[in-house]
C-alpha positions as MATLAB code, in Angstrom:
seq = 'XXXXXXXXXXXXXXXXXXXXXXXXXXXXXXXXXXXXXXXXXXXXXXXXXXXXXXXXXXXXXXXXXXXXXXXXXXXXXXXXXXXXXXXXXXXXXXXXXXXXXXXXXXXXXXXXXXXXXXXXXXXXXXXXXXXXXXXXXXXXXXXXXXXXXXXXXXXXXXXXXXXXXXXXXXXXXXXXXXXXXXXXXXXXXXXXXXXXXXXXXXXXXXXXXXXXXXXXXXXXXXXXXXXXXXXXXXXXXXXXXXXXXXXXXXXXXXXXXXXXXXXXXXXXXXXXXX';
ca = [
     162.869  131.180  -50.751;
     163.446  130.811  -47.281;
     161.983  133.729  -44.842;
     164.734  135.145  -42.623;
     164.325  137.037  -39.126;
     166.007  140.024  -41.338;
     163.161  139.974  -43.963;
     160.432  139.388  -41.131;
     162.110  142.893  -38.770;
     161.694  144.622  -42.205;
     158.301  144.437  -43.405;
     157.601  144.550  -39.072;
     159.193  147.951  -39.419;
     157.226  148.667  -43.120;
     153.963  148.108  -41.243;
     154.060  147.882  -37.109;
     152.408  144.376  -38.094;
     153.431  141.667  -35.020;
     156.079  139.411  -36.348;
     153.845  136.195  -36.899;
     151.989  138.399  -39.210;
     154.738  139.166  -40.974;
     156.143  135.977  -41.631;
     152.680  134.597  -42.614;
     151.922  137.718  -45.391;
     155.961  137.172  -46.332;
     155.413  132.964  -46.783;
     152.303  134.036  -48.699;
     153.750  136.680  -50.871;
     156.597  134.076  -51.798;
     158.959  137.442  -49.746;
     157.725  139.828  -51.919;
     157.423  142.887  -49.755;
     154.999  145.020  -51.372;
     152.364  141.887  -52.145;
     153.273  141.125  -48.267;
     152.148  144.705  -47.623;
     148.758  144.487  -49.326;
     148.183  141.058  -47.574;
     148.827  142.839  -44.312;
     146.103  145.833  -45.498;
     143.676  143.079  -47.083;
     143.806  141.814  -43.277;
     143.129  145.090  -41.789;
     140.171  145.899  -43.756;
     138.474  142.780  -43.145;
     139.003  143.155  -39.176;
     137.851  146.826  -39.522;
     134.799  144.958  -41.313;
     134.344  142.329  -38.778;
     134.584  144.663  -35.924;
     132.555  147.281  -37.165;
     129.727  146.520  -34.583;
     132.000  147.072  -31.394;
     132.340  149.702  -29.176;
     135.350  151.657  -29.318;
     135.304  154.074  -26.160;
     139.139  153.948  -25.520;
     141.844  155.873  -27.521;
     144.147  158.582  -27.574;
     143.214  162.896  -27.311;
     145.725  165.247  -28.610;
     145.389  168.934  -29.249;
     147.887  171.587  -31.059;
     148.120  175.212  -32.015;
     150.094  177.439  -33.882;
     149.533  180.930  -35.510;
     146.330  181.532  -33.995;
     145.112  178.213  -35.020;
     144.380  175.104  -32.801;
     142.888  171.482  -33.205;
     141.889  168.425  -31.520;
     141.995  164.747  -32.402;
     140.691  161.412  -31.146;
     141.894  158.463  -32.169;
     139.887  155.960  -30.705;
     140.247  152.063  -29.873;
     138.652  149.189  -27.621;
     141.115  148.725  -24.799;
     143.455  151.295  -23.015;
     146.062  148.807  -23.846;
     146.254  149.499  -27.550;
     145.298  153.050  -26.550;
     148.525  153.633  -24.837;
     150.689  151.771  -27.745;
     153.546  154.099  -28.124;
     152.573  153.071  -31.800;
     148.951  154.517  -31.806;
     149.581  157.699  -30.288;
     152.317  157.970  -32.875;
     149.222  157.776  -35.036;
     147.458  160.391  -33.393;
     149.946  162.755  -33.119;
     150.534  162.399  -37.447;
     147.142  162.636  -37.473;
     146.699  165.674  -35.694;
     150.001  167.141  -37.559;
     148.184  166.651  -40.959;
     145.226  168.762  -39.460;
     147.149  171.598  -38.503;
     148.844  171.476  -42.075;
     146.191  171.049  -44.169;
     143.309  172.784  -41.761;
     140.549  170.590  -43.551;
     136.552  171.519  -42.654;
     135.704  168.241  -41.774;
     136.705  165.237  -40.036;
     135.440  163.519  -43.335;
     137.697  165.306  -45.396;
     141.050  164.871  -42.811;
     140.496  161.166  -43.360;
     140.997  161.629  -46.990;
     143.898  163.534  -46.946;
     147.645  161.943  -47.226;
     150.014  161.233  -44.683;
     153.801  161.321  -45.208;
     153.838  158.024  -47.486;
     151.015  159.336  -49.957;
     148.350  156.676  -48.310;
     145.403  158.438  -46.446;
     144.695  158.785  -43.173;
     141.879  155.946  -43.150;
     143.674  153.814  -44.834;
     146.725  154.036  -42.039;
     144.010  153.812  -39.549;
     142.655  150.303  -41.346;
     145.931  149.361  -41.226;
     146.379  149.578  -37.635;
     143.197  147.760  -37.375;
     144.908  145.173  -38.916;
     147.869  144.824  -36.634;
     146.165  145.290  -33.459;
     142.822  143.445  -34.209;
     140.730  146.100  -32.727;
     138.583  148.414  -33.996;
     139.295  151.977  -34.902;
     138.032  155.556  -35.640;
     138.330  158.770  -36.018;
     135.982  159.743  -33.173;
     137.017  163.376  -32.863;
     138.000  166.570  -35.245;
     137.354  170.067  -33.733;
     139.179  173.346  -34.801;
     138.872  177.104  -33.773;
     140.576  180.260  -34.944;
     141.352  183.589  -33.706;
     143.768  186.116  -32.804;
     145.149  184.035  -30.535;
     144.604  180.133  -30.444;
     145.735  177.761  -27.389;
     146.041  174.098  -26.462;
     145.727  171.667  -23.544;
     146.119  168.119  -23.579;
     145.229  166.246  -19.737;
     148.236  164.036  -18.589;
     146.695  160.576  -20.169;
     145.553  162.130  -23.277;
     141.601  161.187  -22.422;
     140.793  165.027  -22.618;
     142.132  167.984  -24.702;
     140.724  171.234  -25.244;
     141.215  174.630  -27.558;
     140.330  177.993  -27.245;
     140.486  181.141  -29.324;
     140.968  184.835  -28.639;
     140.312  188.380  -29.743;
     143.199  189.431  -29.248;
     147.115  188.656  -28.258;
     147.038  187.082  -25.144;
     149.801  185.656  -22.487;
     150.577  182.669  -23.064;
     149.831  181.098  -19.438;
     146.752  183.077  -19.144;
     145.560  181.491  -22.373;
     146.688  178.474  -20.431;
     144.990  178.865  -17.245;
     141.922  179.424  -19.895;
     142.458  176.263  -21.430;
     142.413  174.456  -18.374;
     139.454  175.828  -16.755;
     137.506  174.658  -19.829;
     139.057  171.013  -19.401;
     138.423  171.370  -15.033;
     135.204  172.710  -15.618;
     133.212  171.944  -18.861;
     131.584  174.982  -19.482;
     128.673  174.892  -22.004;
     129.553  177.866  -23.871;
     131.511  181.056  -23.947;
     128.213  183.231  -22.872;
     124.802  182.732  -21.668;
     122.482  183.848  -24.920;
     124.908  181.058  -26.538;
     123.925  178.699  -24.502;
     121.030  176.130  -27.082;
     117.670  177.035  -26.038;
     116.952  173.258  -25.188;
     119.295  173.337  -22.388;
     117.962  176.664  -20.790;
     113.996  175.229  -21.013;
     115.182  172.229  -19.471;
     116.848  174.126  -16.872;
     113.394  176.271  -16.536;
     111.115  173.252  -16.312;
     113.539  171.223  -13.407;
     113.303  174.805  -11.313;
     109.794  174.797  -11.920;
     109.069  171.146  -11.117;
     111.488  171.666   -8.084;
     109.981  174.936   -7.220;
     106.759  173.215   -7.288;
     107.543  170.152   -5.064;
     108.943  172.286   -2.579;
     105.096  174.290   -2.111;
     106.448  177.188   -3.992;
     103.574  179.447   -5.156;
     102.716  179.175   -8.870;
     102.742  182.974   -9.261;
     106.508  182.314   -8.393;
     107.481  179.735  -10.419;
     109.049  182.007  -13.369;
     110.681  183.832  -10.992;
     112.364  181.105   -9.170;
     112.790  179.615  -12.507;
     114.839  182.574  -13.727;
     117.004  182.695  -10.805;
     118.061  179.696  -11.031;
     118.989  180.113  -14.662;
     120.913  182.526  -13.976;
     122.908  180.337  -10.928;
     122.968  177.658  -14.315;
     124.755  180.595  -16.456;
     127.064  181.507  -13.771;
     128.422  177.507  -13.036;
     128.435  176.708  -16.546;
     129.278  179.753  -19.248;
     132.940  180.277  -19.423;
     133.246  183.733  -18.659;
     130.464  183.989  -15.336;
     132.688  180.613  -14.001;
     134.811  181.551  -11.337;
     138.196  181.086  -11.678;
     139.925  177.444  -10.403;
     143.000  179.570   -9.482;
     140.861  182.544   -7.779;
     137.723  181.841   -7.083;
     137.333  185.668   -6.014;
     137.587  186.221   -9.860;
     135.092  185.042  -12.749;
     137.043  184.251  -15.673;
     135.758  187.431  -17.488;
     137.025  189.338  -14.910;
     140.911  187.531  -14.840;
     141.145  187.975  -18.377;
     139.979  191.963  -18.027;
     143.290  192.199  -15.787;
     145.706  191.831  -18.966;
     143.285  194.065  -21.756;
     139.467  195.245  -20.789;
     138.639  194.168  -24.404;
     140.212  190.870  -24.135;
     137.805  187.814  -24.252;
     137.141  184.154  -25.855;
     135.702  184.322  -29.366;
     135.238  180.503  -28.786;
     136.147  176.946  -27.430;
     135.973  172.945  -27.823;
     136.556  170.340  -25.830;
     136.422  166.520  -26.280;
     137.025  163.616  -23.613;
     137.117  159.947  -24.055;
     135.314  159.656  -20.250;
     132.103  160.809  -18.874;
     131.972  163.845  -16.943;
];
């Protein structure tokens, strides 16, 4: 039996394979759509397998939240061609849905869970290997909770970012919040949570600096500390100053809606270096 162009649009619309694909899995499967469909999968897993050594440092960030609740995705792919495949953030943005359903503790376990057609999430990411012949992953699953949750996704989708709260909070001062973290990159919400690798490193570059400069050495831990604490105030959320006011840290603007109001925590993921 003949394949037709009505036949090919189907199984094109069945999978988001190109149409040569579909023609060749349809020829193959003598038009038997679902054996066309597993010849279409067969070819995505043995891409995924044959590009399993590449690099994939483009993609798509999206972030969500609802009911307190907020998470962030990465879908990520070789080229910012495929990344920007109305089809592949389509992807991202199911996947990101079936997170905020489902709430799963892993990224390991979100790409076991189902998608609308009963198939898992890897496997619709294998598939999409398949179609666009690059390789894919799940580079990203973060998720916080809290009184209050918010959301932030960059125009571009390279960067999103969440944050939660202790409390009820406005919703463009959770905003703001959300957007200083993606402007700014803190490290974390408060100094002693800062990871005590960072702040020795910071000691020992003040020292060495200190040092090289003809500082005294019955200074150094003095200078060092000082400029640990100049290190706390550029990069723990609530000592930054505020992009919209630098006269206010960000401790102090949210202390304007609620004195007990603050950020129980935060995560942030980009696709580019900062």
């Amino acid at each position: 039996m003949a394949v037709t162009i009505q036949d090919i649009a189907k199984l094109r619309k069945m999978s988001g394979a190109g149409m040569m694909d579909c023609k060749s899995a349809l020829e193959e499967a003598n038009n038997d759509f679902e054996k066309a469909m597993e010849i279409i999968r067969k070819k995505g897993q043995a891409v995924a397998a044959k590009r399993s050594d590449r690099e994939a440092a483009e993609g798509c960030v999206l972030s969500a939240d609802k009911d307190g609740y907020a998470a962030v995705v990465a879908l990520k792919c070789e080229t910012d061609f495929v990344a920007k495949n109305a089809e592949f953030i389509e992807l991202t943005q199911n996947i990101l849905n079936v997170a905020m359903d489902k709430k799963p503790a892993t990224k390991e376990d979100l790409l076991t869970l189902p998608m609308a057609d009963g198939r898992s999430i890897a496997d619709h990411i294998t598939d999409r290997i398949g179609v666009t012949g690059e390789k894919m992953e799940l580079g990203c699953y973060e998720f916080i909770s809290g009184a209050a949750a918010v959301s932030y996704i960059h125009p571009g989708n390279k960067l999103a970012t969440i944050a939660a709260f202790n409390e009820t909070i406005d919703h463009q001062m959770a905003r703001d919040i959300a957007m200083q973290i993606a402007a700014m990159n803190p490290v974390a919400v408060l100094p002693e949570q800062v990871d005590q690798h960072i702040i020795d490193q910071e000691l020992q570059i003040a020292r060495e600096k200190a040092l090289e400069a003809g500082k005294p050495e019955n200074l150094l831990d003095r200078i060092a500390q000082g400029a640990l604490q100049k290190y706390y105030k550029e990069n723990t959320l609530l000592q930054q100053e505020f992009v919209k006011d630098n006269k206010l840290t960000i401790e102090q603007y949210l202390h304007t809606a609620s004195k007990t109001l603050t950020v129980v925590g935060f995560k942030r993921f980009t696709l580019n270096a900062d």
